[in-house]
Structure formats: C-alpha cells, structure tokens
N, C-alpha and C positions, 0 to 999 in steps of 0.2 A: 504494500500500500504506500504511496509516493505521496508525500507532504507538501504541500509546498511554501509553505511557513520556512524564511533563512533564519538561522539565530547568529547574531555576533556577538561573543564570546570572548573582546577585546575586553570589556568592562565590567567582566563577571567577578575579578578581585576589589575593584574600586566598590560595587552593587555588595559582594560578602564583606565591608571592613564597612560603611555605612551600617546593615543590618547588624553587625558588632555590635556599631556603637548603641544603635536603638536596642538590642536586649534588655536593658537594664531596667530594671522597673523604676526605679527613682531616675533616671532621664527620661521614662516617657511621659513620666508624672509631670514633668517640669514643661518639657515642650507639650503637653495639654493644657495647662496654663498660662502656653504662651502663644496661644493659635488662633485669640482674638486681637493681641499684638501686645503691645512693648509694655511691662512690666519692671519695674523694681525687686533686686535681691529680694529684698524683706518682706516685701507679697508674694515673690517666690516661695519663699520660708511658710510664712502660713499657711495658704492655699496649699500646699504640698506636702506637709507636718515635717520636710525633711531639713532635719538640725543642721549649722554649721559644723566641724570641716567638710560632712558629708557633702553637701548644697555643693562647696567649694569647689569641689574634688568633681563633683556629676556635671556642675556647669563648664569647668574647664575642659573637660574633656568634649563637652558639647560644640565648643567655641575652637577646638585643635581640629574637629572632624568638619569645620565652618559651618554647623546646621545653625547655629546662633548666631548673632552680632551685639556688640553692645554698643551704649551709649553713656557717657559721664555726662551727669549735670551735677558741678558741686560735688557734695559727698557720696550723693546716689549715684549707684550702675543699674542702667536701665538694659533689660535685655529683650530680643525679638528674635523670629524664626530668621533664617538666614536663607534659610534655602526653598522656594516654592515647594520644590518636588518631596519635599518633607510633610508641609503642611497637607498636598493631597494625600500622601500615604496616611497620615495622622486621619484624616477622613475617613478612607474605605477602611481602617484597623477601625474604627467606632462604629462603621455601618456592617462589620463583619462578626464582629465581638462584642458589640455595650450595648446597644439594642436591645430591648425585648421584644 
C-alpha cells in the first residue's frame, strides 16, 4: 500500500528537545498561565503554587529553549509565550486532555 504523505525528518531532534522541555508539569503549568499573555514572576508564583528556586529553575529553562521572553519594568520581570507554535500546541493539549 503506497503512501503518499513525505515526512522530513531534518527537525525530528529540534521537535524531540522542544517536547523535552514541555514534559515537565511545572513548565506546563507556567506556560498555561501565560497563554493569555504577559504576566509577572509573582503571579507566576500564585496562579501556579510553584515556590521559588523551583519557578526559577522551570522559567529558565523555559527562556534557554526560547518558548518565553521576558520583559523588565523596574523591579518586575514580566514574562510571555515566545513562540506561537507553543501556544497552539498548549491548545489542542487542552482540547485533547482538560475537556470534559
């Protein structure tokens, strides 16, 4: 039975180090409250129950894989999704799984 669907397979390590970074249940936590946009650490923290260094530690690594960006104002760091193609995956993961 002949396919004819091509798969490129150039950006299958880039697509499995992405899905790395997203396993984490405290980053998903963190980019779900930040999918209606730019937020503050410390509403971070709340909205997410997740304690500093942990936050610390989950947002860095968020901002190394560039799915975040931030923003200083003064003493606050404001963070937002960095990458569209996150935010739809954050989508169909809610229309797949949180739904009743």
């Amino acid at each position: 039975m002949s396919n004819s669907i091509s798969f490129d397979f150039s950006k299958a390590d880039y697509v499995a180090q992405q899905l790395k970074v997203l396993s984490n249940p405290d980053r998903l936590k963190i980019l779900c409250v930040l999918k209606d946009g730019e937020i503050h650490v410390q509403q971070i923290e709340l909205l997410t129950n997740i304690q500093q260094p942990t936050l610390s530690q989950q947002l860095t690594l968020l901002r190394k894989a560039k799915l975040v960006a931030t923003r200083r104002d003064g003493k606050q760091i404001y963070y937002s999704i960095a990458e569209p193609k996150v935010l739809q995956l954050m989508q169909q993961l809610y229309l797949l799984y949180c739904q009743d």
